[in-house]
C-alpha positions in Angstrom: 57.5 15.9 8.9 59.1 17.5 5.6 56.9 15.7 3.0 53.7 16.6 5.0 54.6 20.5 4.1 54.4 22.9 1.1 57.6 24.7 -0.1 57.0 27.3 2.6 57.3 24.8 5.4 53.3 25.2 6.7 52.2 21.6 7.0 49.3 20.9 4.7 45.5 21.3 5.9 44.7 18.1 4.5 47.0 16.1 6.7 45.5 18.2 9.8 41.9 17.2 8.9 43.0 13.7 8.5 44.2 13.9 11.9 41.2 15.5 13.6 39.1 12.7 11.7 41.2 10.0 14.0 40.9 11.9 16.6 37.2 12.2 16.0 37.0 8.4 14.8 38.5 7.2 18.0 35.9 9.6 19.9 32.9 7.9 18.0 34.3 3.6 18.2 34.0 4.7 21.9 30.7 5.9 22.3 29.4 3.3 19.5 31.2 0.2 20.9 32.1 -0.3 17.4 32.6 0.5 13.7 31.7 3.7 12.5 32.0 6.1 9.6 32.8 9.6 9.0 29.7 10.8 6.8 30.2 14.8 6.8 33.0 17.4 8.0 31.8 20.4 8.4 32.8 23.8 9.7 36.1 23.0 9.9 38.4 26.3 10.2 42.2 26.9 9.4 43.2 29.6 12.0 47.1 29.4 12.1 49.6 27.2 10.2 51.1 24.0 11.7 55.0 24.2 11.2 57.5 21.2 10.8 58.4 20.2 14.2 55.7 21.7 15.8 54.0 19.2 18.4 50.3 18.6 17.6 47.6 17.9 20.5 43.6 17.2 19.1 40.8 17.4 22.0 37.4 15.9 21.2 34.3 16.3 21.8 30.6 14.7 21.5 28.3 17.4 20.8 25.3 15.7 19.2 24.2 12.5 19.4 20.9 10.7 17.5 19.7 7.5 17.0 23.0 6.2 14.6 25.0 9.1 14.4 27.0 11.5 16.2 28.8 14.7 15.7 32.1 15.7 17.6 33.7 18.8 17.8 37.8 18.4 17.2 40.2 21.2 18.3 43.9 21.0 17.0 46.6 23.3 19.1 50.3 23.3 18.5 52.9 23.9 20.3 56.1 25.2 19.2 59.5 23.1 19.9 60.8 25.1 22.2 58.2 27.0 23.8 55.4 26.3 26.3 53.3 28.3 24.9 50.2 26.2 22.7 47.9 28.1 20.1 44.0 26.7 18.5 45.2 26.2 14.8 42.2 24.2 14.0 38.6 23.2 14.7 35.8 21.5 13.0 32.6 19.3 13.2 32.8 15.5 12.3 29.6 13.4 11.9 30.0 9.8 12.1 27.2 6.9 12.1 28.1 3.5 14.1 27.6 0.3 11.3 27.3 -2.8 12.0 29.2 -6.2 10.2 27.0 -5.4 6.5 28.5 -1.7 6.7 25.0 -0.9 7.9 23.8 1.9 9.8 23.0 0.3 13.5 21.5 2.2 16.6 24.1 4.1 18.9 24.2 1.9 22.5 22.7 3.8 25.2 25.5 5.7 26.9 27.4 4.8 30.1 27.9 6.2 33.1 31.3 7.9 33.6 33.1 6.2 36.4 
């Protein structure tokens, strides 16, 4: 939307890392069964601009996990209005920890089975 761009109409980088973190936040409730936190970004790369109207798609994925936390690898690809074609604008490295009800750090669930 307009008031999510600069004068120039390129939609700020801030709003698209805000995006990859709920795309990344819904990525880590999932495998945590629960709360979690976002406790470092990292490596997280501008490679095109996002215009007004363009449609947005993030794609997520665990790439580490440990004991409490996780990281997840977020790619953000746009697609113009009206075109097919979709281009990698963006992609980073979110590190989350699963808490528990004190906002304490609580061990990750052992994983499930896909299926």
């Amino acid at each position: 939307m307009p008031a999510d761009a600069n004068a120039a109409g390129d939609i700020f980088g801030g709003w698209l890392m805000s995006q990859m973190d709920l795309a990344a936040g819904t990525t880590a409730a999932l495998r945590a069964a629960g709360r979690c936190v976002t406790v470092a970004i990292d490596k997280v790369v501008l490679h095109q601009p996002v215009l007004i109207g363009d449609e947005v798609s993030l794609y997520t994925r665990i790439i580490r996990t440990g004991r409490t936390s996780m990281s997840i690898h977020v790619e953000t690809w746009r697609r113009a209005r009206h075109s097919h074609e979709t281009v990698k604008v963006t992609e980073g490295v979110f590190t989350f920890v699963a808490i528990d009800d004190h906002r304490r750090p609580r061990p990750l669930p052992p994983e499930q089975p896909a299926g």
